[in-house]
N, C-alpha and C positions, 0 to 999 in steps of 0.2 A: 824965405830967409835960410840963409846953409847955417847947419851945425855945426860946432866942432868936433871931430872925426872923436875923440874923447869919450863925447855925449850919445855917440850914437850906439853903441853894443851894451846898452844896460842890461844887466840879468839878474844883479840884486837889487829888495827893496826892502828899507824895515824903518816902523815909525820907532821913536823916543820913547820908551814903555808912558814914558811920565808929562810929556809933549808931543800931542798929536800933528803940530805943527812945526816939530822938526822930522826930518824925513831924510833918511841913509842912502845912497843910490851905489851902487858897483858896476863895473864892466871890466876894462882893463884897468881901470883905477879906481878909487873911492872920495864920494863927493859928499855934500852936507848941505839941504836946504833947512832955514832955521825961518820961512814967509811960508810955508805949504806948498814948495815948488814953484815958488817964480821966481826965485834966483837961485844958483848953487853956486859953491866954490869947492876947490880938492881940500881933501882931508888929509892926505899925504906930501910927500918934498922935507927935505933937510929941516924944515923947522918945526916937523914934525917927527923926526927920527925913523922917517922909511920913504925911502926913495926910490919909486919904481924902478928906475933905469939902473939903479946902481944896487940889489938886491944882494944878501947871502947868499952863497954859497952860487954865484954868480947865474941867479934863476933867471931866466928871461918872462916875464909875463905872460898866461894864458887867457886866463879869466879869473875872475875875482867874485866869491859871494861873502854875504854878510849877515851877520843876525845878534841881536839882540836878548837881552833877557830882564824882568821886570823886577829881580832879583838885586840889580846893579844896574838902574838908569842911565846912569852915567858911564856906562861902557858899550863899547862897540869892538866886534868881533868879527872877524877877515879871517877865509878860508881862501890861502894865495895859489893857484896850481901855475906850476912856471915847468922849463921845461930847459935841458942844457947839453950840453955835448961832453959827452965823457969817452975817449977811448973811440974815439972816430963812429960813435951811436947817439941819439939823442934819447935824453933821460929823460922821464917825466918825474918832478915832486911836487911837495906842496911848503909852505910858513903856514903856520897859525899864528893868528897876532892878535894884539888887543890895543884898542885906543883906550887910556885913561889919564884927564888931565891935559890932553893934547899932548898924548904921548906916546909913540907904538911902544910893546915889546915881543918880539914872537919867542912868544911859549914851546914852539916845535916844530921840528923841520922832518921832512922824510921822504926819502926817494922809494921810486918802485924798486921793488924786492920781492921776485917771486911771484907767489901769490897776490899780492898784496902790488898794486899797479894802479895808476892813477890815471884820469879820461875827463875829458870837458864834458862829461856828461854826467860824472858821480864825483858830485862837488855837494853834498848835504854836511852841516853841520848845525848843531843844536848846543843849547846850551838850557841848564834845570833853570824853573823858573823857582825856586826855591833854595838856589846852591849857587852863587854866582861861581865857582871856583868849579864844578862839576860840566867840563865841556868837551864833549863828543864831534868826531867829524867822521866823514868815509871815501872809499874809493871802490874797491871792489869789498871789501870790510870794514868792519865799526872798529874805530882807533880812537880812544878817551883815555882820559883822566878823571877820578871821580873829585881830585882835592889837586889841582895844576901847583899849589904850595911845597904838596909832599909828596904825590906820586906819579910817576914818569906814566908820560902816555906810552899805552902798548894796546896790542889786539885787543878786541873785545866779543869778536865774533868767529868762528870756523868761517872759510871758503865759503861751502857748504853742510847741511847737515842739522840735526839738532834745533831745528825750529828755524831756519837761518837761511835766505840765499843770497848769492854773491850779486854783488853790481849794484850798489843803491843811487837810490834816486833821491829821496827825501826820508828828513827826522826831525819827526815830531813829538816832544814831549806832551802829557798831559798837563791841562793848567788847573788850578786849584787844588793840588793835593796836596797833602805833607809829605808823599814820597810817591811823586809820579812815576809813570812808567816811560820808556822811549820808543816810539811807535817807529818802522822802518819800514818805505817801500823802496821793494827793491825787485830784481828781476823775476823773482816767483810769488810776489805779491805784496802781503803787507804781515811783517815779525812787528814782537814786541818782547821787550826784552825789562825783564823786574831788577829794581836795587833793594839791599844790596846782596851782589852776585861778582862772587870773584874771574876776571880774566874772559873766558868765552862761554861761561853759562849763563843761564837765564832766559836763555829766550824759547 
């Protein structure tokens, strides 16, 4: 039986903290099985308020992950990396968005700058399971928010240095704590980084 081209590059997965039997899926877009996988429909399109094809800041789609947090059931979290043409070069950035209500909103946008440069391969983002508002993503560094209400996302880590190296791969918070830590592998192994800790300390 053929797929549809859609279904085939999945690289995000995450259950409903609070229903095992709904199940998140990403690739180049974002789906939602509510049977345990034997049907899905998108999560995204106009009646949703984010349309892959017609994106801010006129990103073209890379790949898409996703996660979760048990904090906020009812939310779902998109880490977008898209990619666009500025000035006869092609850009890589990223959206951070949030389903809530069946509703996107991206919380933050950001293109490479410098240090700080984005890759289909360091797409990790995390979210406290204790803080639905407290959510971290990276590229070659940790870019969060500890409270997405009040405080603009910015760096969270040096390059290098200081407990810390460049290029992550995955973020992991601890579960059951009252004030987890956020575990980070990345190209020199695995940081872990304490709250709270202002801007690039902690880890």
């Amino acid at each position: 039986e053929s797929i549809d081209p859609e279904y085939r590059d999945i690289r995000g997965l995450a259950f409903k903290p609070d229903d095992s039997n709904t199940i998140y899926a990403s690739g180049k877009d974002i789906f939602i099985s509510k049977n345990s996988g034997n049907t899905w429909e998108k999560l995204t399109g106009t009646e949703y308020g984010l349309d892959m094809n017609n994106l801010p800041d006129e990103l073209k789609v890379r790949r898409i992950n996703i996660t979760v947090t048990p904090a906020a059931p009812e939310r779902l979290y998109a880490y977008i990396l898209g990619e666009k043409e500025m000035k006869n070069k092609t850009i890589m950035g990223a959206h951070i968005a949030i389903l809530e209500n069946n509703s996107w909103r991206i919380i933050e946008t950001r293109l490479t700058s410098g240090l700080t440069y984005f890759a289909d391969n360091w797409m990790a983002i995390a979210v406290s399971p204790v803080d639905a508002n407290a959510v971290f993503y990276a590229n070659t560094r940790l870019i969060g928010s500890e409270n997405i209400d009040s405080v603009k996302f910015g760096l969270r880590s040096p390059y290098c240095g200081n407990g810390f190296h460049a290029d992550v791969h995955d973020l992991v918070f601890q579960p059951i704590m009252n004030n987890p830590k956020l575990y980070c592998g990345n190209h020199g192994g695995v940081s872990v980084k304490s709250f709270p800790n202002p801007d690039n300390g902690g880890w």
